[in-house]
C-alpha positions as CSV (number, residue, x, y, z in Angstrom):
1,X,100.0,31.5,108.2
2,X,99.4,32.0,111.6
3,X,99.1,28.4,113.3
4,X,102.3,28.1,115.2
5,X,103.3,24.6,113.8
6,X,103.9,26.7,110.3
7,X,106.2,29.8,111.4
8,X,107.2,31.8,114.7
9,X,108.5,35.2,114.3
10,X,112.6,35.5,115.2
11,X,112.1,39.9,115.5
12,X,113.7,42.2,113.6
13,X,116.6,40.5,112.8
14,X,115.8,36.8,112.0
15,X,112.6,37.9,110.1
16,X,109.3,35.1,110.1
17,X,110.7,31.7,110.0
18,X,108.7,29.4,107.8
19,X,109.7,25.8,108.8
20,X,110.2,22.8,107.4
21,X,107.3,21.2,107.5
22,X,105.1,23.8,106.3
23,X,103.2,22.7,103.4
24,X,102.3,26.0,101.8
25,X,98.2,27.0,100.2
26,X,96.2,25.3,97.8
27,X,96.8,26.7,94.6
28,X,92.9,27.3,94.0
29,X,92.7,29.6,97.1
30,X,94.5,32.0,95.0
31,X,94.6,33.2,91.2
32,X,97.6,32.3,89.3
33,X,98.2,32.7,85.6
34,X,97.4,30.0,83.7
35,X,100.0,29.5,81.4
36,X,101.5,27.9,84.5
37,X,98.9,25.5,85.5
38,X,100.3,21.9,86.6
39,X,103.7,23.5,86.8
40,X,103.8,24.7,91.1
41,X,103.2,22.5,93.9
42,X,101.6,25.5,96.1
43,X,101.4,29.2,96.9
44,X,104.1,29.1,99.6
45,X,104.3,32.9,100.3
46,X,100.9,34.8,99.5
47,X,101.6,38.5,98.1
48,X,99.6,40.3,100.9
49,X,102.0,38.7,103.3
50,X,105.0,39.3,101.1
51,X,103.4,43.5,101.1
52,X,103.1,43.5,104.9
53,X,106.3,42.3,105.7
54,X,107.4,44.6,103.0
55,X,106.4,47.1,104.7
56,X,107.1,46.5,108.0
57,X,111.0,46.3,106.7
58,X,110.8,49.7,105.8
59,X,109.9,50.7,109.3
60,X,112.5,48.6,110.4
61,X,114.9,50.9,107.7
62,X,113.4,54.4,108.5
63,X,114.4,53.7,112.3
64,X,117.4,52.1,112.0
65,X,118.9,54.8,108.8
66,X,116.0,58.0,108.8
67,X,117.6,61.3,108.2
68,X,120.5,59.7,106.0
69,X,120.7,60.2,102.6
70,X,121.5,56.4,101.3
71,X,121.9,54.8,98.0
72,X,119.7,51.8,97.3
73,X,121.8,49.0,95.1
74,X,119.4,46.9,93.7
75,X,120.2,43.3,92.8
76,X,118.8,42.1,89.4
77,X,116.9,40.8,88.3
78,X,115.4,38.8,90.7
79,X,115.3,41.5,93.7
80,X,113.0,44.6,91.4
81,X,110.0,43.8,92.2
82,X,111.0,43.9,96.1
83,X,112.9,46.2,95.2
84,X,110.4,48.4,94.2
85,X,107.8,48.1,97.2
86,X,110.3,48.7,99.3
87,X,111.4,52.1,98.1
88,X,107.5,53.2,97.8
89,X,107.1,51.9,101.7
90,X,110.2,54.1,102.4
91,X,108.9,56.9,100.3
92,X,105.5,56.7,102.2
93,X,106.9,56.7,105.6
94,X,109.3,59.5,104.5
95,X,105.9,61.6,103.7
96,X,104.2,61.0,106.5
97,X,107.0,60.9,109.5
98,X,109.5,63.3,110.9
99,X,111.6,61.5,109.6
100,X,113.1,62.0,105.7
101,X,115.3,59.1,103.9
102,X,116.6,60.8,100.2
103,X,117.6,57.3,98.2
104,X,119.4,57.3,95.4
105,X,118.7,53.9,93.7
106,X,121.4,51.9,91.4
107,X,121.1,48.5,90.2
108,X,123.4,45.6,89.5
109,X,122.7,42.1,87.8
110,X,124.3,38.8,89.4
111,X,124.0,35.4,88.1
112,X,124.8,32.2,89.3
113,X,122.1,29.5,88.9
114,X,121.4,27.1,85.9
115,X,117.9,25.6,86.4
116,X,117.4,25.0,89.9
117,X,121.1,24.9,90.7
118,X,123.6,27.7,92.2
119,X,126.7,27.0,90.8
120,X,130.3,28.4,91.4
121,X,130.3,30.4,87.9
122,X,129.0,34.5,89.4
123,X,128.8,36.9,86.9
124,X,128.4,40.4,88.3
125,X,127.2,42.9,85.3
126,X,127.1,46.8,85.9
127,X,129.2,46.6,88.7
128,X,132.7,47.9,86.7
129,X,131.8,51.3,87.9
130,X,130.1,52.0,91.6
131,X,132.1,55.0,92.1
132,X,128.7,56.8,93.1
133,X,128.9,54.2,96.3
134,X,131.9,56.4,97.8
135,X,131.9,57.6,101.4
136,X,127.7,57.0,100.7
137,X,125.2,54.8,103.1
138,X,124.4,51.8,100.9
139,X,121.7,49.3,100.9
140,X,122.1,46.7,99.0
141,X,118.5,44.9,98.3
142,X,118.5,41.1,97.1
143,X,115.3,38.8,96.9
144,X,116.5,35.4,98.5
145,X,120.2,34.5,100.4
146,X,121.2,30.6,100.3
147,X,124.6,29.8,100.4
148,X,125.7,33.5,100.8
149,X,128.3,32.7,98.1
150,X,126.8,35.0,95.8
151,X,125.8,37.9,98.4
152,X,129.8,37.6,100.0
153,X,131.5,38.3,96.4
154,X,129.3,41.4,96.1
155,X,130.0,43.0,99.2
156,X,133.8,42.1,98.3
157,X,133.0,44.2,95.6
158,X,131.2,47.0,96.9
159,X,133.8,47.4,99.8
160,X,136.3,48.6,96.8
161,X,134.4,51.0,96.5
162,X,134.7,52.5,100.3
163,X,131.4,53.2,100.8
164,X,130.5,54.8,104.6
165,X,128.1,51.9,105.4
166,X,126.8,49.3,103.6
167,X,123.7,47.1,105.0
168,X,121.8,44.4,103.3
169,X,117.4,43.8,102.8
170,X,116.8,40.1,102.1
171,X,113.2,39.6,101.5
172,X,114.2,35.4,101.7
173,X,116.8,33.4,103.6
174,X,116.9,29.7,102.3
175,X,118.5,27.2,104.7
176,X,120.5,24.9,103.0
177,X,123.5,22.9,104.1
178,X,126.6,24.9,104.5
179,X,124.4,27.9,103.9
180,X,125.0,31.7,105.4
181,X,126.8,32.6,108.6
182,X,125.2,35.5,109.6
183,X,122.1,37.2,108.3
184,X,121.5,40.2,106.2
185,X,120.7,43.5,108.1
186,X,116.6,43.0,107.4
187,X,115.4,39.6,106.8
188,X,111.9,39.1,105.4
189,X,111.4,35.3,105.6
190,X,114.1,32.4,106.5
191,X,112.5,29.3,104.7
192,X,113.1,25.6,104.0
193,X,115.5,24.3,101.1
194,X,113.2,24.4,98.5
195,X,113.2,25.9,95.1
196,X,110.5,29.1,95.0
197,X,109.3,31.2,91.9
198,X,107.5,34.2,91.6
199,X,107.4,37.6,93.0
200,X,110.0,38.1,90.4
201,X,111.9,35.2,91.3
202,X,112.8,33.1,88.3
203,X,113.3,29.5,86.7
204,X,115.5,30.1,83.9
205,X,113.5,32.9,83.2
206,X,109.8,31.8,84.0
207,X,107.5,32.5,86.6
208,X,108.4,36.5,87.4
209,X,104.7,37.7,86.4
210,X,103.8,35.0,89.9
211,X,102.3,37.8,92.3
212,X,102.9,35.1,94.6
213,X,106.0,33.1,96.0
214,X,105.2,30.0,95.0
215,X,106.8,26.1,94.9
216,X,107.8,25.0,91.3
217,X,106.5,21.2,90.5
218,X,109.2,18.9,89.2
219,X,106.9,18.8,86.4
220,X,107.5,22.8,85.7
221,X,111.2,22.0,86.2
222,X,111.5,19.6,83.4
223,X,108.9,21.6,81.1
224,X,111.7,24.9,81.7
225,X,114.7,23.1,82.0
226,X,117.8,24.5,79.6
């Protein structure tokens, strides 16, 4: 991914901007389970990149937030598994740095999308007590931001709670029409309107045990559809 027509880096802030006319990687570069053969179009996001940038959002963490003890809310179920390499990035800089970051880490679960659609209908489960979030440094750590809908109810939410500072990790920021006015705190990837599994990212359920981010087929749509 590093021919210039396919992404530009925005710094810390904007994260890698994959553009629209990237095509993504042939799926037989890469292994992929096969219970999912004919149903992606192509690895869009390999999972060594998605580790590196991973990790250098950590960094980014440590130096903006070291030396604070913060609690980490974790959005399910879609953001565990970047969830999860992000805490052990944090824990390994915490070892090996002057600086120390004690997390607490909490979860939440939000849904909003039927097949390949977000729709106006946000549930929000485990969030009817967050009392722990009081007067506390919060991170809240989702895997992909599109029409902000979704990631604007929950700091609603949260702010009820009157935590002391509350930023937000996206590890993906979909552009879509009408989509989000301002970026979380640490972006991983802004990318095109297009529907990505894997990674933990789901299609009704499907396609979380993709180590890759990848683009679902319309074929896989129809063969998952509910």
């Amino acid at each position: 991914m590093a021919d210039g027509r396919i992404i530009k880096t925005e710094g810390k802030v904007g994260g890698i901007v994959i553009r629209d006319d990237w095509p993504g990687y042939r799926l037989d570069l890469f292994t992929y389970p096969e219970h999912y053969s004919g149903d992606l179009e192509c690895v869009y996001i390999p999972h060594g990149i998605i580790m590196d940038r991973t990790e250098r959002l950590a960094r980014n963490i440590m130096d903006d937030i070291g030396d604070h003890d913060i609690v980490v809310l974790c959005v399910l179920k879609g953001g565990y598994q970047f969830c999860a390499d992000l805490v052990e990035f944090i824990k390994a800089l915490s070892r090996n740095s002057n600086k120390s970051l004690l997390m607490r880490v909490d979860f939440i679960r939000l849904k909003s999308y039927l097949n390949d659609q977000s729709t106006e209908d946000l549930h929000i489960i485990g969030a009817e007590d967050l009392s722990v979030l009081n007067g506390k440094n919060v991170l809240i750590v989702e895997a992909i931001v599109d029409t902000g809908k979704t990631m604007k109810a929950l700091l609603k939410h949260v702010e009820k709670f009157r935590p002391k500072m509350v930023k937000v990790a996206g590890l993906l920021v979909k552009r879509v029409p009408n989509g989000v006015s301002s970026l979380p705190d640490y972006v991983g990837f802004e990318i095109p309107n297009r529907f990505v599994v894997g990674y933990a990212l789901d299609y009704n359920e499907y396609f979380r045990d993709l180590n890759h981010i990848c683009v679902i087929s319309e074929k896989g749509k129809i063969k998952y559809k509910i």
